[in-house]
DOROSE-170827 format. One record per residue: residue in one letter; x, y, z of N, C-alpha, C in turn. Coordinates in steps of 0.02 Angstrom, whole numbers, plus 50000, padded with zeros to 5 digits. Example, Ala and Ser with C-alpha at 12.3 -4.5 7.8 and 13.67 -1.06 7.14 Angstrom:
<atom gulum="A" n_px="50660" n_py="49716" n_pz="50390" ca_px="50615" ca_py="49775" ca_pz="50390" c_px="50660" c_py="49835" c_pz="50390"/>
<atom gulum="S" n_px="50642" n_py="49888" n_pz="50354" ca_px="50684" ca_py="49947" ca_pz="50357" c_px="50645" c_py="50002" c_pz="50394"/>
//
This chain:
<atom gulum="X" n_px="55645" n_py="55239" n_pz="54797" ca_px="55643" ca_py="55176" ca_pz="54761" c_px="55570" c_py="55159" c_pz="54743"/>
<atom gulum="X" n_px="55562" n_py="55124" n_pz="54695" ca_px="55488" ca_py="55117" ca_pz="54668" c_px="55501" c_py="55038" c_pz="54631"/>
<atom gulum="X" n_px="55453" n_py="54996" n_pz="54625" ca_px="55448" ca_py="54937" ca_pz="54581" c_px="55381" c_py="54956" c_pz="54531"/>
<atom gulum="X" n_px="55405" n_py="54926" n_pz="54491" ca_px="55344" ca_py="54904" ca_pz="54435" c_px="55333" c_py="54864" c_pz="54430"/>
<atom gulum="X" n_px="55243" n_py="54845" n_pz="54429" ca_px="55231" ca_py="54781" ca_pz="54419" c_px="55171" c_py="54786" c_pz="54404"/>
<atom gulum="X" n_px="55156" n_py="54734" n_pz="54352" ca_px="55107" ca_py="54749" ca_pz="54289" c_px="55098" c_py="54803" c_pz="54290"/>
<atom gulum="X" n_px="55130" n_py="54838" n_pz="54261" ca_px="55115" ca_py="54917" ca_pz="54221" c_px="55106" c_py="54979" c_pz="54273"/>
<atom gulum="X" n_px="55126" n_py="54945" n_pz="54341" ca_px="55087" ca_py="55002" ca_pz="54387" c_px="55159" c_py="55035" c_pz="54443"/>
<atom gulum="X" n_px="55157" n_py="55092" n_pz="54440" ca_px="55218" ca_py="55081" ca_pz="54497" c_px="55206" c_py="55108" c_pz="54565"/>
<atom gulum="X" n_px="55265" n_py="55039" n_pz="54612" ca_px="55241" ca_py="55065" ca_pz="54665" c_px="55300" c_py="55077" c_pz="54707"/>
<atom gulum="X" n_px="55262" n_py="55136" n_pz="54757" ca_px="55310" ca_py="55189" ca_pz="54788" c_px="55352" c_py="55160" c_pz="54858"/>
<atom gulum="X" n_px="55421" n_py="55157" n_pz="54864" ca_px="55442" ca_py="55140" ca_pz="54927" c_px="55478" c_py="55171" c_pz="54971"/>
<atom gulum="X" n_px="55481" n_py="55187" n_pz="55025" ca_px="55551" ca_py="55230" ca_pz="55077" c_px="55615" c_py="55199" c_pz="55035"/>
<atom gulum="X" n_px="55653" n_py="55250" n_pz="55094" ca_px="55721" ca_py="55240" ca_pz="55052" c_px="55749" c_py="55169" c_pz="55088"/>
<atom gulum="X" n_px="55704" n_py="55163" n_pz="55136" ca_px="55729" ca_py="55089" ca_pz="55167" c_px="55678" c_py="55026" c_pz="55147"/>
<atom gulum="X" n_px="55639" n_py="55047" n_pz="55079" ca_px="55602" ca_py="54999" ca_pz="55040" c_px="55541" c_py="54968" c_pz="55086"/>
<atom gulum="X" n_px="55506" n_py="54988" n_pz="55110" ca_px="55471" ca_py="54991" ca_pz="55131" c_px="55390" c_py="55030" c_pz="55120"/>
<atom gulum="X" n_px="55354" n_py="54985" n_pz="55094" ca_px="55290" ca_py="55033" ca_pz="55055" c_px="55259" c_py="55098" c_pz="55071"/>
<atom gulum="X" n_px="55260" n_py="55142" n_pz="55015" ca_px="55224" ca_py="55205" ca_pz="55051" c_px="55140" c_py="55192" c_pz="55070"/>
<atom gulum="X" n_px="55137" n_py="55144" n_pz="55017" ca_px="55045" ca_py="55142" ca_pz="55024" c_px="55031" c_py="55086" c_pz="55039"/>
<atom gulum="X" n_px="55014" n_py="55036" n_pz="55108" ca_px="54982" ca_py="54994" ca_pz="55103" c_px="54937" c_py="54964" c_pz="55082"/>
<atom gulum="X" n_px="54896" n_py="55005" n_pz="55046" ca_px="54839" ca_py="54958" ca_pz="55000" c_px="54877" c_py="54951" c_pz="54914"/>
<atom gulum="X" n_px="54960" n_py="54958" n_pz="54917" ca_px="54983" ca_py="54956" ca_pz="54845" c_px="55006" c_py="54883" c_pz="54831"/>
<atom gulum="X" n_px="55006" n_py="54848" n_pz="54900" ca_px="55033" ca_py="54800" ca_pz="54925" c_px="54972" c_py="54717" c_pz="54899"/>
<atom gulum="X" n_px="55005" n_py="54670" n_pz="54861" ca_px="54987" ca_py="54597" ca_pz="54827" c_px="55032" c_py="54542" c_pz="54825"/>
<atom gulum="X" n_px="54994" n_py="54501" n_pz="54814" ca_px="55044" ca_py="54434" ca_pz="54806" c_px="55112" c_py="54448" c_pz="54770"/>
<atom gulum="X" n_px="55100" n_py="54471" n_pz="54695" ca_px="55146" ca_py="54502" ca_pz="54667" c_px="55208" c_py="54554" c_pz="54702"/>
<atom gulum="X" n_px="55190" n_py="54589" n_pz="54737" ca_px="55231" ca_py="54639" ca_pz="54776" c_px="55264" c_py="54614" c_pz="54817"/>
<atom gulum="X" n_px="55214" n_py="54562" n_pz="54855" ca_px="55246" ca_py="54520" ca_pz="54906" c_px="55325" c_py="54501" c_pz="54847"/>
<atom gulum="X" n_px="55308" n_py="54459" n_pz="54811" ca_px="55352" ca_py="54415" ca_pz="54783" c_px="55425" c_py="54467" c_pz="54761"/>
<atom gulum="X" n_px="55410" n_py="54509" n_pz="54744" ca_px="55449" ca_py="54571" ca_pz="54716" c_px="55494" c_py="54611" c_pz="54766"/>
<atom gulum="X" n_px="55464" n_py="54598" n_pz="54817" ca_px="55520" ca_py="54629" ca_pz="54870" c_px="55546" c_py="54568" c_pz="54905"/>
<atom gulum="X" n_px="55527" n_py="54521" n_pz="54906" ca_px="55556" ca_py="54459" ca_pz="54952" c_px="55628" c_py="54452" c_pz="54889"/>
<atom gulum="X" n_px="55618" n_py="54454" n_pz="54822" ca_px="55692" ca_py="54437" ca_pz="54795" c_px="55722" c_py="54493" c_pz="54796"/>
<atom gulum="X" n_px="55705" n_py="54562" n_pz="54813" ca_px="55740" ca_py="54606" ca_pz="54803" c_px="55786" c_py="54598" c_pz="54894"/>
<atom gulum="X" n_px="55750" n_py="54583" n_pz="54925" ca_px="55785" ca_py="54548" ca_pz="54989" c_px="55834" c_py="54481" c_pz="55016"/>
<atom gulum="X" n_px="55833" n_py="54438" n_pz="54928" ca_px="55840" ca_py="54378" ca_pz="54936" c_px="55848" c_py="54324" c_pz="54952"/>
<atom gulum="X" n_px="55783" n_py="54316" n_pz="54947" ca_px="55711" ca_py="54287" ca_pz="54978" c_px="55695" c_py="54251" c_pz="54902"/>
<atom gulum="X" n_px="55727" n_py="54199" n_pz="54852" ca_px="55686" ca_py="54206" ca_pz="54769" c_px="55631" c_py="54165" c_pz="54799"/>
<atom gulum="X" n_px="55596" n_py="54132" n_pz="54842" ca_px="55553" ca_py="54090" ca_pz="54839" c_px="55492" c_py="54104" c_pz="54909"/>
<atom gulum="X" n_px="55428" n_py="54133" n_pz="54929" ca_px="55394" ca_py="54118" ca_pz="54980" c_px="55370" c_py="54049" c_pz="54975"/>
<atom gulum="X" n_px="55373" n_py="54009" n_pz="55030" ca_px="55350" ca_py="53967" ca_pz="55048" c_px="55293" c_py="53962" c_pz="55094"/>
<atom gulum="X" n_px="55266" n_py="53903" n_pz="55082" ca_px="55183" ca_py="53906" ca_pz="55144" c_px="55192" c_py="53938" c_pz="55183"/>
<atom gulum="X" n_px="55268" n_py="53919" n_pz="55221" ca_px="55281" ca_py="53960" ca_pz="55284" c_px="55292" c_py="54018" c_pz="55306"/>
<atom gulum="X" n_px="55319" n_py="54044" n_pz="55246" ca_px="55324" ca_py="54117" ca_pz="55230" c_px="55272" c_py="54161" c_pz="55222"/>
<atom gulum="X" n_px="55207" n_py="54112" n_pz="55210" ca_px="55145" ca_py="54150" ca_pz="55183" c_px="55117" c_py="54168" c_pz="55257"/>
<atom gulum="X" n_px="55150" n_py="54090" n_pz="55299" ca_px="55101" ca_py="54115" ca_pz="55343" c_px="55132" c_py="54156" c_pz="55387"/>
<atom gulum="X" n_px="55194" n_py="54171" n_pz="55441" ca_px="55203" ca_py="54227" ca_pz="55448" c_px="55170" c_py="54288" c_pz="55420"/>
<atom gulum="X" n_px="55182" n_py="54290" n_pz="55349" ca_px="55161" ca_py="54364" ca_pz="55303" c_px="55096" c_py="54387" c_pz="55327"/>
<atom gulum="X" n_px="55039" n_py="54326" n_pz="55329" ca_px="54968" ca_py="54334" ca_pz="55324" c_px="54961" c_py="54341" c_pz="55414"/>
<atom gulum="X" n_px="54993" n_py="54321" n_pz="55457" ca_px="54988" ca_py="54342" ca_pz="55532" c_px="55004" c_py="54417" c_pz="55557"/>
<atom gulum="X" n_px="55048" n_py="54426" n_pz="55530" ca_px="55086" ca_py="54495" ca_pz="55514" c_px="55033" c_py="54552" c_pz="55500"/>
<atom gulum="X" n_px="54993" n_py="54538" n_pz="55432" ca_px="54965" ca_py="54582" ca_pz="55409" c_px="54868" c_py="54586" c_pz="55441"/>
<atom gulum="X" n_px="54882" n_py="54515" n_pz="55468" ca_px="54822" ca_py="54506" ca_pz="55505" c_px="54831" c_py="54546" c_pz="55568"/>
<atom gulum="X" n_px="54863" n_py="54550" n_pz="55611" ca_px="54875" ca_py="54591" ca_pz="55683" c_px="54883" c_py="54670" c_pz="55657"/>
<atom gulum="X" n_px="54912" n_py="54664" n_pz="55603" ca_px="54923" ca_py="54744" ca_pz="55587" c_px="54867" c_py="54774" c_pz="55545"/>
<atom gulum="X" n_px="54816" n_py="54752" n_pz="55528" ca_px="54759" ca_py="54789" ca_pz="55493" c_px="54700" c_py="54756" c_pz="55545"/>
<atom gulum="X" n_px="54710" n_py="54713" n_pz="55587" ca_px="54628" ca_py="54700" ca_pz="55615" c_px="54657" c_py="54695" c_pz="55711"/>
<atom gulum="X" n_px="54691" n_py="54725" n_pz="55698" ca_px="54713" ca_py="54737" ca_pz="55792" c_px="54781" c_py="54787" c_pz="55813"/>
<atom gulum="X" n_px="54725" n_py="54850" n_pz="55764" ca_px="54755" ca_py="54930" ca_pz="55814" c_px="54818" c_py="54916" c_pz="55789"/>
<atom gulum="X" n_px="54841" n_py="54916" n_pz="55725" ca_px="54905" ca_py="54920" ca_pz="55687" c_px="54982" c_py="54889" c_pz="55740"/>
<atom gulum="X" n_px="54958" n_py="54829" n_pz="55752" ca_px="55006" ca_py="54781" ca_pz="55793" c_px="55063" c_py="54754" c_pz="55752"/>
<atom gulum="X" n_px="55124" n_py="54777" n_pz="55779" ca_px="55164" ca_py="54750" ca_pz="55722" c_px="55201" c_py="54706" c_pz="55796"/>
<atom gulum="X" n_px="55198" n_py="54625" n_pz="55792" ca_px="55216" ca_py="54569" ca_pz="55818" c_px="55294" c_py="54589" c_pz="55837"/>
<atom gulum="X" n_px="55350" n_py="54568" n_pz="55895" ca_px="55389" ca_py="54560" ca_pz="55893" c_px="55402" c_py="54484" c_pz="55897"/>
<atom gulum="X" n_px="55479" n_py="54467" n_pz="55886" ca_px="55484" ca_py="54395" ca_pz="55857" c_px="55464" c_py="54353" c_pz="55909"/>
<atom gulum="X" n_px="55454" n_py="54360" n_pz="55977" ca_px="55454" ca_py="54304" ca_pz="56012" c_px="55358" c_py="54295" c_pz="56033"/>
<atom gulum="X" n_px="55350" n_py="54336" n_pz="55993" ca_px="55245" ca_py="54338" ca_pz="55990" c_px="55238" c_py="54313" c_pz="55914"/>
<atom gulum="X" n_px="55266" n_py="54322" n_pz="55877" ca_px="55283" ca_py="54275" ca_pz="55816" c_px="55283" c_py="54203" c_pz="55815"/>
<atom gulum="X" n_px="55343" n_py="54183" n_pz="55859" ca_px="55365" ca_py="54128" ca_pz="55851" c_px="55293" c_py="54067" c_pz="55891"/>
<atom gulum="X" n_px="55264" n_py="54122" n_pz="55941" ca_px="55210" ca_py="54070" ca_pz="55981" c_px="55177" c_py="54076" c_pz="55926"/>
<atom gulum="X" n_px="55163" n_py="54132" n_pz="55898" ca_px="55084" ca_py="54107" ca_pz="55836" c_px="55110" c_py="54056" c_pz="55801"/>
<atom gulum="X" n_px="55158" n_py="54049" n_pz="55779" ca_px="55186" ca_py="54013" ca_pz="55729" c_px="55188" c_py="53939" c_pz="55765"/>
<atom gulum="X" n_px="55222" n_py="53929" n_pz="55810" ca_px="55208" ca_py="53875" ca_pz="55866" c_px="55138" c_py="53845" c_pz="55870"/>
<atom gulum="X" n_px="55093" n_py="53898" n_pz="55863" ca_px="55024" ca_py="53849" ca_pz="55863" c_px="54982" c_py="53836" c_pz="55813"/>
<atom gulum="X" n_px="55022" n_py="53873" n_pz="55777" ca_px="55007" ca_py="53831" ca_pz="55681" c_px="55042" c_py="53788" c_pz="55648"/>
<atom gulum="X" n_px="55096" n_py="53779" n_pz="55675" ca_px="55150" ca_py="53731" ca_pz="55648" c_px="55153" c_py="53675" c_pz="55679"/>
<atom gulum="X" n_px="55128" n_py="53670" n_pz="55766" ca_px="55161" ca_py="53625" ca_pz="55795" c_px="55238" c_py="53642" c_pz="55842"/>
<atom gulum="X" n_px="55272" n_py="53627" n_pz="55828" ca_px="55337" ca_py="53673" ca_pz="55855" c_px="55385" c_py="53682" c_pz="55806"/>
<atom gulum="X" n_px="55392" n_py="53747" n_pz="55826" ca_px="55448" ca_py="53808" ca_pz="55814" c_px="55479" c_py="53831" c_pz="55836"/>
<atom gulum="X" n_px="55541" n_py="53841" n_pz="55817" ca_px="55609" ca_py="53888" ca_pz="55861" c_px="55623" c_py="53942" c_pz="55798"/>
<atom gulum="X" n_px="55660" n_py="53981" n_pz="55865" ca_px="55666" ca_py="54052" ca_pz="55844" c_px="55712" c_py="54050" c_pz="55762"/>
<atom gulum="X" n_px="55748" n_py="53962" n_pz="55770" ca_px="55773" ca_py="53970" ca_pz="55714" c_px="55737" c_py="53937" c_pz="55631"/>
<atom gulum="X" n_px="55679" n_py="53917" n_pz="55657" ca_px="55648" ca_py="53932" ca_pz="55610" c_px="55626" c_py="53970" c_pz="55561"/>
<atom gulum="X" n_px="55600" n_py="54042" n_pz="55605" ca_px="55579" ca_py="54092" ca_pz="55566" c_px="55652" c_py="54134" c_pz="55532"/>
<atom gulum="X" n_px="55700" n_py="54122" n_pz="55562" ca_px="55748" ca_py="54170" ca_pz="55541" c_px="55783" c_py="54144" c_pz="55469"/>
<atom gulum="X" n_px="55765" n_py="54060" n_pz="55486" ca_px="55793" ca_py="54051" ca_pz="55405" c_px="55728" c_py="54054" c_pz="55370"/>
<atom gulum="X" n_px="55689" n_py="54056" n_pz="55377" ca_px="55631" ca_py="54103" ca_pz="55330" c_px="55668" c_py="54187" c_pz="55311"/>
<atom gulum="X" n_px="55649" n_py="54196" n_pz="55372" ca_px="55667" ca_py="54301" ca_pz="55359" c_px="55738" c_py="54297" c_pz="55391"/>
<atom gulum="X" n_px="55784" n_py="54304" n_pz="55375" ca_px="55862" ca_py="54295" ca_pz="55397" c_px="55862" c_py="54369" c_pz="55434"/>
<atom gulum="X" n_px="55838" n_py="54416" n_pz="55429" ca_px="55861" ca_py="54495" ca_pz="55416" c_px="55818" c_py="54504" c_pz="55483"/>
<atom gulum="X" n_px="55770" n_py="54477" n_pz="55512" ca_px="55737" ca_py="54468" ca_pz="55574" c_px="55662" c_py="54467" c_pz="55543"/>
<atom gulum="X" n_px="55617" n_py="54424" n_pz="55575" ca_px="55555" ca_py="54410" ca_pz="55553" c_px="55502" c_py="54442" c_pz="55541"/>
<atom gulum="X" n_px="55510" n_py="54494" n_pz="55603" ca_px="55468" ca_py="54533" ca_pz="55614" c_px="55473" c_py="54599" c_pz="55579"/>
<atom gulum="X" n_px="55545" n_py="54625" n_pz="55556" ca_px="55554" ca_py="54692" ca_pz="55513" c_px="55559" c_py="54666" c_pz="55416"/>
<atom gulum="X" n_px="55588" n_py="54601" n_pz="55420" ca_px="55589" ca_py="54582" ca_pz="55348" c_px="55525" c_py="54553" c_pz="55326"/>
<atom gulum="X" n_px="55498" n_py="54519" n_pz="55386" ca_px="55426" ca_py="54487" ca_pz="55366" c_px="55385" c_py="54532" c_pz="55356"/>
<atom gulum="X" n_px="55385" n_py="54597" n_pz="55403" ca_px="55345" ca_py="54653" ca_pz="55377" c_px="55348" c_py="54703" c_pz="55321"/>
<atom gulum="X" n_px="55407" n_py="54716" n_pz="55306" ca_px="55429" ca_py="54743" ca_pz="55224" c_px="55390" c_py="54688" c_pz="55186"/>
<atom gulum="X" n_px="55397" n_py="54645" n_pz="55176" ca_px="55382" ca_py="54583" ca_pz="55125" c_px="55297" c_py="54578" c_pz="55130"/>
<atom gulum="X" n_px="55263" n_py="54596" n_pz="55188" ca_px="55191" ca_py="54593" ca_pz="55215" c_px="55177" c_py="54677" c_pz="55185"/>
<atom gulum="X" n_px="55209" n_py="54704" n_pz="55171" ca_px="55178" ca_py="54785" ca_pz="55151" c_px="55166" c_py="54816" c_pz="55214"/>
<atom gulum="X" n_px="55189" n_py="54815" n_pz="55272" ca_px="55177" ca_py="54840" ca_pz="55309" c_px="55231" c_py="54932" c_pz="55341"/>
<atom gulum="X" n_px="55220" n_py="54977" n_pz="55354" ca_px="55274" ca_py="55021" ca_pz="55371" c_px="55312" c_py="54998" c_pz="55418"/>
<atom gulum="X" n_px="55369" n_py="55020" n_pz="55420" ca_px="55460" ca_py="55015" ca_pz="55474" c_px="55418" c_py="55004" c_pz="55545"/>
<atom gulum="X" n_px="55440" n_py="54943" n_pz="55559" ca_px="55420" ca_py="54960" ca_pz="55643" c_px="55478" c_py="54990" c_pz="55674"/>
<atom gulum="X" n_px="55464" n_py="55040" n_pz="55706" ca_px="55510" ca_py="55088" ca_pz="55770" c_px="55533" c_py="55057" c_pz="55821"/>
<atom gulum="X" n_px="55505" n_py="54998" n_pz="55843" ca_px="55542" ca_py="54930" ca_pz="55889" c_px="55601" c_py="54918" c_pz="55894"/>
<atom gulum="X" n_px="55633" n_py="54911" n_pz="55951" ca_px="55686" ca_py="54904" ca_pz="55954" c_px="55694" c_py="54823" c_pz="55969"/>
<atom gulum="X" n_px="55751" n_py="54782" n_pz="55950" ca_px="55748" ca_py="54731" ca_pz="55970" c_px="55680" c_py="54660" c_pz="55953"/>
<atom gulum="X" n_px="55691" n_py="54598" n_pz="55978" ca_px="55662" ca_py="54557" ca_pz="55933" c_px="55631" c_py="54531" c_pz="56027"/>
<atom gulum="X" n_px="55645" n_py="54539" n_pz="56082" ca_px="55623" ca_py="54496" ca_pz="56132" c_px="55600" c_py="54561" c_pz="56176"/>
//
């Protein structure tokens, strides 16, 4: 599977998931969140995305499970429950938030 966007295309697993992390933009973001349907990121969505991609490019390729999520999110939001993030990322936060963040499949099992 591949998207195009402005003129450029970019490459994905067969489980849509980026081959190249540096192919990965706002735009891309937006492009796989409706292909997930997802038509809209919100602040909140950004910020997951931008925590996500923050632990996974600046701390030894950390990909968060949901309940290390939900505290970051907890101390940026104020309070949060688990069902917060899920009606953000329905599909689980941490594997849909990371498709949507450009990040590769985490091998993780489970969300706790």
């Amino acid at each position: 599977m591949a998207y195009e966007i402005n003129g450029k295309t970019v490459e994905t697993t067969a489980n849509g998931y980026l081959v190249n992390t540096e192919d990965w933009n706002k735009e891309v973001a937006e492009r796989i969140a409706v292909q997930e349907g997802i038509m809209e990121l919100t602040p909140r969505h950004w910020d997951i995305i931008n925590y996500l991609r923050e632990e996974y490019f600046n701390n030894n390729q950390n990909q968060p499970n949901e309940r290390t999520i939900l505290k970051a999110m907890n101390d940026k939001w104020g309070k949060a429950t688990s069902k917060d993030t899920y009606d953000l990322f329905p599909q689980m936060p941490s594997k849909q938030g990371g498709k949507i963040a450009g990040l590769p499949e985490s091998r993780r099992k489970g969300g706790y």
